[in-house]
C-alpha positions, -999 to 999 in steps of 0.1 A, spaced: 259 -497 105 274 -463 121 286 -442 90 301 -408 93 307 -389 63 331 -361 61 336 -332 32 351 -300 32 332 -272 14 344 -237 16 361 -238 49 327 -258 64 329 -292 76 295 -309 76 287 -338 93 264 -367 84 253 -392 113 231 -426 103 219 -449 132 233 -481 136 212 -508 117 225 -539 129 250 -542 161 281 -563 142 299 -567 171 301 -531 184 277 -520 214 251 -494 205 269 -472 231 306 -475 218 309 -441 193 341 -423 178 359 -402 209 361 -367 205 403 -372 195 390 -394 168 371 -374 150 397 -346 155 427 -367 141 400 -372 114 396 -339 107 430 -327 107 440 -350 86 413 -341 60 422 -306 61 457 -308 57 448 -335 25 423 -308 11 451 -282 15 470 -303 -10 438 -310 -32 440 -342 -27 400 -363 -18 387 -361 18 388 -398 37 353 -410 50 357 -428 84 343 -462 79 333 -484 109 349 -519 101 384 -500 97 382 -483 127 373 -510 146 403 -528 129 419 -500 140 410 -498 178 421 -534 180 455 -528 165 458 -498 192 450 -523 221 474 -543 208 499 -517 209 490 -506 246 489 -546 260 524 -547 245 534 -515 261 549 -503 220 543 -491 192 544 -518 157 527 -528 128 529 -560 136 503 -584 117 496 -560 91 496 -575 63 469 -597 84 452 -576 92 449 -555 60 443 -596 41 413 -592 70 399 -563 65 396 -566 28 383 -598 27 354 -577 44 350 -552 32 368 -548 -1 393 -523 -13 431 -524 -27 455 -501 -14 460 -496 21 488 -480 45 491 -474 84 502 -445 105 508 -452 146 523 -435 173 525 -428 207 525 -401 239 511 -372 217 488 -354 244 465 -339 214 451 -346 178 469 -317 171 506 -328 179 503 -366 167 487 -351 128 519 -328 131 543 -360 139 525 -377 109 532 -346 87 568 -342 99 579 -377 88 582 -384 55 568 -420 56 537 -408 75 529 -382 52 529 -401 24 504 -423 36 486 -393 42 487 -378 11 480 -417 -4 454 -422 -30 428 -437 -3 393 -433 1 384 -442 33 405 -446 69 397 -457 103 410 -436 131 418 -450 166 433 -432 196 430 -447 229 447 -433 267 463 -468 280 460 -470 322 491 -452 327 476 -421 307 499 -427 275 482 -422 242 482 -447 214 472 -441 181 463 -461 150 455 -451 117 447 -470 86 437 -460 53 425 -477 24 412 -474 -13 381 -491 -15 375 -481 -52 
C-alpha cells in the first residue's frame, strides 16, 4: 500500500516513499498531485510552528478524500454532506476515533486555500486538532475551479 511519511527536523522535510504492495482499488499510476503534497506540507509546518505532531498522509483517507472532492465538483459546491458516513466508513477500515474535515473552493494555490483554512476559526481548529494522520485531496473540476478536501483523523 502507497505510504508517505512526513516529519519536520530542523527546518528539513524528509520524505519516505514505499511501493504499492497490493492495488486496493487505486491504479499503480494514480499518485498524490504536486498541490497535494504541498497542502500537506503547509499544513504540517504551520502545526509544527505551534508544536503541535506532524500528520502522515495515509492512502485510504485520501482516497476518501478525492471521492468527497468529486462529489463536491459533480455538485458544482462545496458540503460536507455524508460525513458522518463517511467518517462511520473510513473507520470501520481503517480504525481511529477523532476525525474533522476542511473543504473549499477556487483557491489557485496550496498556498492561499492553507491561508483560508488558517483565517477561519473553524478550519484552524481542525488544523490544530489532536490527529494523527489526514488525507489531502485537491482536484481542478473542467471549468478550471479548484476543489479541495481535507480530512484528518486520530488513529491512536
Amino acid at each position: 500500500m502507497k505510504k508517505i511519511t512526513f516529519l519536520i527536523l530542523a527546518s528539513t522535510l524528509l520524505f519516505t516513499f514505499t511501493g504499492c504492495e497490493e492495488n486496493d482499488n487505486l491504479s499503480l499510476s494514480e499518485t498524490y498531485s504536486e498541490m497535494e503534497l504541498e497542502i500537506l506540507r503547509l499544513t504540517n509546518e504551520y502545526r509544527a510552528s505551534l508544536g503541535k505532531d506532524v500528520l502522515e498522509m495515509e492512502e485510504t483517507i485520501w482516497k476518501y478524500s478525492k471521492e468527497h472532492t468529486l462529489y463536491m465538483i459533480d455538485q458544482g459546491t462545496i458540503s460536507h454532506e455524508n460525513f458522518s458516513d463517511r467518517i462511520s466508513s473510513l473507520t470501520s477500515k481503517i480504525g481511529g476515533g477523532a476525525a474533522a474535515e476542511n473543504v473549499a473552493y477556487g483557491y489557485t494555490t496550496a498556498e492561499k486555500v492553507v491561508q483560508g483554512w488558517i483565517d477561519s476559526d473553524g478550519h484552524r481548529e481542525n488544523m490544530e486538532g489532536n490527529y494523527t494522520h489526514i488525507g489531502v485531496a485537491a482536484i481542478e473540476s473542467s471549468d478550471g475551479t479548484y476543489y479541495y478536501t481535507q480530512i484528518f483523523l486520530n488513529k491512536n
